[in-house]
DOVODO-20156 format. One record per residue: x, z, y of N, C-alpha, C in turn. Coordinates in steps of 0.05 Angstrom, whole numbers, plus 5000, padded with zeros to 4 digits. Example, Ala and Ser with C-alpha at 12.3 -4.5 7.8 and 13.67 -1.06 7.14 Angstrom:
<rs>
526451564886524651564910526451564934 525751424955527351434979525851575001 
</rs>
This chain:
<rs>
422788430506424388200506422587960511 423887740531421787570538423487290544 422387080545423486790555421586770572 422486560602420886560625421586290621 418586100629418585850632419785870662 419385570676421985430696418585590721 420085700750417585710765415285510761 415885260770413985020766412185010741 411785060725410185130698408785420703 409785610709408985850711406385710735 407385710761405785610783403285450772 403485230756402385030745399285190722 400185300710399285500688397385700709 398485950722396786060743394685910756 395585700772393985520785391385440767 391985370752389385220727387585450719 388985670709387285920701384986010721 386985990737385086180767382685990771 383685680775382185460787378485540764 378885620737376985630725375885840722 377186040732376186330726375486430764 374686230780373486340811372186480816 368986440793367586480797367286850792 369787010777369887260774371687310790 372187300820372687420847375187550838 375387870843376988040844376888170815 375288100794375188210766377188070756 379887940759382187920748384588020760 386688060761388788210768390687970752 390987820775393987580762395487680765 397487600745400387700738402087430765 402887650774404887520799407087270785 407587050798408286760782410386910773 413087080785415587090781415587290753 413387370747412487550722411887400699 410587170700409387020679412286950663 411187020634413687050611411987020588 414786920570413186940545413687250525 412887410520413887630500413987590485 416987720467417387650445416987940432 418088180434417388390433417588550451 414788790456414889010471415889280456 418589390472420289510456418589910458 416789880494415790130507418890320513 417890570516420590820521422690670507 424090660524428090620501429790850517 431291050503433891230523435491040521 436591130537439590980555441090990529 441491210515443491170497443790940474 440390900468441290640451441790360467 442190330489441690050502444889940493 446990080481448589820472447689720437 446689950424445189750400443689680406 441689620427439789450435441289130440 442889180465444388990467445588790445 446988940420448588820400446988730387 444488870384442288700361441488460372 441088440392439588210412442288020427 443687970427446887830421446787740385 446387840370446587810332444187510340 441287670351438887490347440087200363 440887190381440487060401443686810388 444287000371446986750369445886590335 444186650332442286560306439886350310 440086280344437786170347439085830372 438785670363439685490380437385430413 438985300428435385240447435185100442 431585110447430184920444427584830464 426184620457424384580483422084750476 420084770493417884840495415684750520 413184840509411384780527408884930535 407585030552403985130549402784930554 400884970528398984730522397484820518 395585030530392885140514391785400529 390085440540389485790539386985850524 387686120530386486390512385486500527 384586750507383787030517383687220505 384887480502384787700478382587890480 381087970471381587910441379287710440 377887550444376387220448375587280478 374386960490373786850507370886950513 369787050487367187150500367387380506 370087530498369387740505372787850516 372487700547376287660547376687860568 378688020562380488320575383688090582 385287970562387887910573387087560574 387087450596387587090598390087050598 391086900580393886720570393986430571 395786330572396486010571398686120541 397685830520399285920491401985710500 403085680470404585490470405285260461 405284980451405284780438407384690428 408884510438411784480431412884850427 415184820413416385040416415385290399 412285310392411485460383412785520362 413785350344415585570313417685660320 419185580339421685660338421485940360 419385950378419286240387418186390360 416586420344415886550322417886570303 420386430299422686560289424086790294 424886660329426086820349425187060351 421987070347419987380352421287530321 420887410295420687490268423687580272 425587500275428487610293428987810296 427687780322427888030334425588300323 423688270304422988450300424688570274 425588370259428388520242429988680246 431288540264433788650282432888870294 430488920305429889180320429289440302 427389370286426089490264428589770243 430689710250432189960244432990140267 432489960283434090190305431790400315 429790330301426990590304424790370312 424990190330423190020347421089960317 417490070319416190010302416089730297 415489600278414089320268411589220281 411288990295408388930304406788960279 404789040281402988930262401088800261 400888640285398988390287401188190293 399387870277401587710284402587640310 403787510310405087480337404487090352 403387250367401986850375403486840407 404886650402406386510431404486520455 404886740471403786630501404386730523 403986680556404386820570402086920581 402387110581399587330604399187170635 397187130640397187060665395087190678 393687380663390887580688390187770660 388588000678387988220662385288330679 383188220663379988370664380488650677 378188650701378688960701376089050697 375489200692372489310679371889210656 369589170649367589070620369088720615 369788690595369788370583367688240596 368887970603367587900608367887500585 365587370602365987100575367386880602 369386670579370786620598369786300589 370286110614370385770594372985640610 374685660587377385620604378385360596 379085120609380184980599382684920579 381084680559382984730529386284680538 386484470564389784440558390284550585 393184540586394484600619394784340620 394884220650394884020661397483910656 397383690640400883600647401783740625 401583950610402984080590405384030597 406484190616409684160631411384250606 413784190597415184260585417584400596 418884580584421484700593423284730564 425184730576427484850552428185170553 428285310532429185610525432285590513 433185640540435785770531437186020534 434986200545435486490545433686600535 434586970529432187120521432287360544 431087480554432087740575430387920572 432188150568431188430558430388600585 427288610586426788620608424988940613 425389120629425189330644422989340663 420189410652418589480665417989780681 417489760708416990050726412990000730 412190230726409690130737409990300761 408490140782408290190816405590130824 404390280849402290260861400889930851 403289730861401289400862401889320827 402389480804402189460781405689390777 406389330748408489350729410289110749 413289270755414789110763416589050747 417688770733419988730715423288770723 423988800713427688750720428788720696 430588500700432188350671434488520667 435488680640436788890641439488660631 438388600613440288410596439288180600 442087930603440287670599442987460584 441287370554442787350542442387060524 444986810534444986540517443686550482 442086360487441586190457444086100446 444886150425447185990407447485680428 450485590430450685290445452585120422 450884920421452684750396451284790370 
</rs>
């Protein structure tokens, strides 16, 4: 389950990452702009058969949560910068109310079998993935402009992995409470 900032932010966000991370060539693997999302939870294998309680739980979450704005204001790197495998842009504005939305949906999922994270859950989007050994990163503290967007969807999204890596498709795409 994921919210996608507006292209222009996504674009904006890639652009800055890359701009600082040149000097490691082909040792990153960017996440294609139309991919950059925020996750709220990774559900992995689901059968077909549960996808309408998937659906109904995530309709329950989603009418419990009004929109709201948000922003990336920050990057990262998991698991640290000296020693970074995933580069992320976090989030600023917006950050509690996606950590509701996440705490939500891990309720709501959490009966239908879907395990519990058990690390906390920190707002961001993936934007490149180390390939080989960690490496140390010096990434700039803000995104440029800290573009803001509004979240008014959540989309339950369907990963294939393929030769040029993980292709998404939005299975479900489903309104924030209006009013």
């Amino acid at each position: 389950m994921a919210v996608f900032p507006p292209p222009e932010v996504r674009r904006i966000a890639l652009e800055s990452a890359r701009s600082r991370a040149r000097d490691l060539g082909d040792r990153v693997r960017w996440t294609r702009p139309e991919y950059v999302h925020l996750t709220l939870k990774f559900l992995g294998e689901v059968p077909e058969v549960e996808s309408d309680q998937i659906g109904a739980a995530l309709r329950k979450v989603c009418a419990d949560h009004a929109p709201f704005d948000a922003s990336l204001s920050s990057f990262g790197a998991f698991p640290s910068a000296r020693r970074a495998r995933v580069i992320w842009a976090g989030t600023g504005v917006g950050s509690e109310e996606l950590r509701a939305l996440a705490a939500d949906v891990e309720a709501a999922f959490e009966p239908l079998g879907f395990g519990k994270e058990d690390r906390t859950f920190v707002p961001h989007a993936t934007l490149g993935r180390v390939r080989g050994k960690p490496v140390k990163l010096e990434l700039p503290a803000v995104v440029p402009g800290e573009p803001g967007f509004g979240i008014s969807r959540v989309e339950l999204m369907e990963s294939k992995l393929a030769a040029g890596g993980a292709v998404y498709e939005s299975v479900h795409s489903l309104a924030l409470r209006s009013g």
